[in-house]
matplotlib code that plots the C-alpha trace (Angstrom):
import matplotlib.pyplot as plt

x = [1.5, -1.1, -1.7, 2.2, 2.6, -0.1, 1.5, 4.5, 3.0, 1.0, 4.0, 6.0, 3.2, 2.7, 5.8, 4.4, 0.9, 2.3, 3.8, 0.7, -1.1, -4.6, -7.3, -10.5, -13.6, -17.2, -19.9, -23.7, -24.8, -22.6, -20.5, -16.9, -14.4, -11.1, -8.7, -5.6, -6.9, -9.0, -12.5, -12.4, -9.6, -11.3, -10.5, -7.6, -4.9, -6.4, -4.3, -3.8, -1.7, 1.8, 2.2, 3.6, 7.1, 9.5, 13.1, 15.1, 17.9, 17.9, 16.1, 17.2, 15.7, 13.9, 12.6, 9.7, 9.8, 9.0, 6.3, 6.3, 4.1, 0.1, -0.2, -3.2, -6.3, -7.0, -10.5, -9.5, -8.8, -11.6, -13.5, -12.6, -10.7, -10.5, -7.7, -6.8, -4.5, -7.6, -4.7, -2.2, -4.2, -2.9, -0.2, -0.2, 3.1, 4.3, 6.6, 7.2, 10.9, 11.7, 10.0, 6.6, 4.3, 0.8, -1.0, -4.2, -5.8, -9.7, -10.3, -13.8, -15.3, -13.0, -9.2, -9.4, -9.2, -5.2, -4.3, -2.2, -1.2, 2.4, 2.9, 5.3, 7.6, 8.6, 8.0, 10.2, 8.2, 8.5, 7.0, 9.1, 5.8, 2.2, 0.7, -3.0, -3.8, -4.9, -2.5, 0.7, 3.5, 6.1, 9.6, 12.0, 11.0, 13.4, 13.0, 11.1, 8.6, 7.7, 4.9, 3.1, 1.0, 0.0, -0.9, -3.3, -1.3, -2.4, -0.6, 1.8, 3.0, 1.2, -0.3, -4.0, -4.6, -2.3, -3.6, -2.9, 0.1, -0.6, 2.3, 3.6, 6.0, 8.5, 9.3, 10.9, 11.7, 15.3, 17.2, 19.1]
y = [-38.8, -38.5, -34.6, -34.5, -35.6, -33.5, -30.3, -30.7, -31.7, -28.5, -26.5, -27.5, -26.4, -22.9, -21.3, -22.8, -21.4, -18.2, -17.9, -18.5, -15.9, -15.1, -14.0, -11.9, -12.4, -12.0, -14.6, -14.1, -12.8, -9.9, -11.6, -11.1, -14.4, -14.4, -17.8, -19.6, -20.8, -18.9, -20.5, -19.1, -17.9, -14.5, -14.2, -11.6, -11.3, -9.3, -6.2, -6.8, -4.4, -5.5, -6.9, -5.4, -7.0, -6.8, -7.4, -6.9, -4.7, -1.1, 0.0, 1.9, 5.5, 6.5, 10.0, 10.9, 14.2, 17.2, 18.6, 22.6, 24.3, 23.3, 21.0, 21.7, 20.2, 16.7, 14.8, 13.3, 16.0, 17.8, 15.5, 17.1, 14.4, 14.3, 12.4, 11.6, 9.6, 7.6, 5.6, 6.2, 8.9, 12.1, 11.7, 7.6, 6.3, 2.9, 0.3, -1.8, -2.9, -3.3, 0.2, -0.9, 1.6, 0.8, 3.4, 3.1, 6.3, 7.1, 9.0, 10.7, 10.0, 6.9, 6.3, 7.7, 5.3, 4.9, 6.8, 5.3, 6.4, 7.3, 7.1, 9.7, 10.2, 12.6, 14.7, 11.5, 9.0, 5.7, 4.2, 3.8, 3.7, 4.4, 2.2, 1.2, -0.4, 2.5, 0.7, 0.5, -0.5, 1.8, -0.1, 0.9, 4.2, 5.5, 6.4, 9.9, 12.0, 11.5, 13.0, 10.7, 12.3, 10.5, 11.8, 10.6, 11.1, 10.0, 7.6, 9.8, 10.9, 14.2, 15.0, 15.3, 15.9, 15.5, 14.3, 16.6, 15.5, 13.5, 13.3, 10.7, 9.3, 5.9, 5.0, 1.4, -0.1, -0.3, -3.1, -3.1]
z = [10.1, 7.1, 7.9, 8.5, 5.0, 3.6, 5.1, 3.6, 0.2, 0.9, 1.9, -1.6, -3.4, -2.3, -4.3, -7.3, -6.6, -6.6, -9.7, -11.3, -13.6, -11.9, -14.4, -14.1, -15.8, -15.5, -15.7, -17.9, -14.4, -13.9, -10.9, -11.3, -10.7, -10.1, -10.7, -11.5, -14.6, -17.6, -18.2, -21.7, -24.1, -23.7, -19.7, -19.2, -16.7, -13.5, -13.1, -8.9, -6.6, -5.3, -2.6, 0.3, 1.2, 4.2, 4.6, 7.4, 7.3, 6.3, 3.6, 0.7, 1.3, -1.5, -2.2, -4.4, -6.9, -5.0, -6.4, -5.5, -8.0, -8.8, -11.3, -14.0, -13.6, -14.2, -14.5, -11.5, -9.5, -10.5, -8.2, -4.9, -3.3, 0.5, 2.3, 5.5, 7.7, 9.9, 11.7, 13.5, 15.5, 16.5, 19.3, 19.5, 20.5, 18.8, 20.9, 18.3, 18.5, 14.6, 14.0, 12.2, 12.3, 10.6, 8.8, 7.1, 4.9, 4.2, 0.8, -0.6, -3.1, -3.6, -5.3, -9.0, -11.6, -12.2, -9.2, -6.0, -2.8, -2.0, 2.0, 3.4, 7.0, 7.6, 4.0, 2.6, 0.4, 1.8, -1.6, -4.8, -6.6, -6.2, -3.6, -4.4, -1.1, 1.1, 4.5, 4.1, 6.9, 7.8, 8.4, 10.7, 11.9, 14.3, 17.9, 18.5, 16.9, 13.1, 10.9, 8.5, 5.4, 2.6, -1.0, -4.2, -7.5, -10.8, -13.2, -14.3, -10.5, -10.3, -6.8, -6.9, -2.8, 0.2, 3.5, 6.4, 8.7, 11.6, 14.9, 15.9, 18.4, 18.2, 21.6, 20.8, 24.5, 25.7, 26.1, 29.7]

ax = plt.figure().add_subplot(projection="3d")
ax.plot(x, y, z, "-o")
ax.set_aspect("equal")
plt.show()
């Protein structure tokens, strides 16, 4: 009955926990903290990524400015940035009956300072903005074959590299 108790206590207390303001700061050693409460007036606000959300029911569909010309070279881009897709692999068929499709990315040297990732199906961005979490979940991807790319741009939306295109096939099971 105890643990009963402190579960729900526990359960009351999570929406408050996550409106709090988490804060950043490094100690005389060099480690970096993170927590809900500043040690010092000095400790500032850590700048974390958004969290990735689902709800049910169709998605608005979103498309990202298509970018057709180069853009001029930025710092970042002058770093040679690879990027791929590393999952889903070439050809893997997803049963998932909602449509989630995983999709994790690998970039060289690493994500520029200020950059993001905007995820794409299809040549359609699935992102309203940059995504700095390289996996993302795909929602409701419709039965058959879909191409998923991905693409580095820089704060102000500019593409610095596109990943090639990798196939893939939705194959949701039927219900009889």
């Amino acid at each position: 009955m105890r643990s009963l108790a402190c579960l729900l206590l526990l359960a009351l207390a999570m929406p408050l926990a996550a409106k709090d303001e988490i804060y950043r700061w490094v100690d005389a050693d060099g480690v970096i903290h993170y927590g809900s409460q500043p040690p010092t007036k000095d400790a500032k606000p850590a700048a974390l990524p958004d969290l990735q959300t689902y709800r049910s029911g169709r998605p608005p569909v979103v498309a990202a400015p298509v970018i057709d010309k180069p853009v001029a070279p930025t710092a970042a881009s002058k770093l040679e940035l690879a990027l791929r897709v590393a999952a889903p692999v070439e050809d893997e068929t997803f049963r998932d009956p909602q449509g989630l499709v995983p999709v994790s990315l690998t970039v060289s040297p690493g994500l520029p300072e200020g950059a993001g990732y905007v995820y794409y199906l299809d040549g359609v961005a699935q992102n309203k903005k940059p995504w700095l979490a390289a996996s993302y979940t795909l929602t409701e991807v419709e039965r058959g074959e879909h191409k998923i790319s991905a693409a580095v741009v820089d704060k102000d939306g500019r593409e610095l590299t596109r990943s090639g295109a990798v196939r893939i096939y939705q194959m949701p099971p039927i219900a009889r």
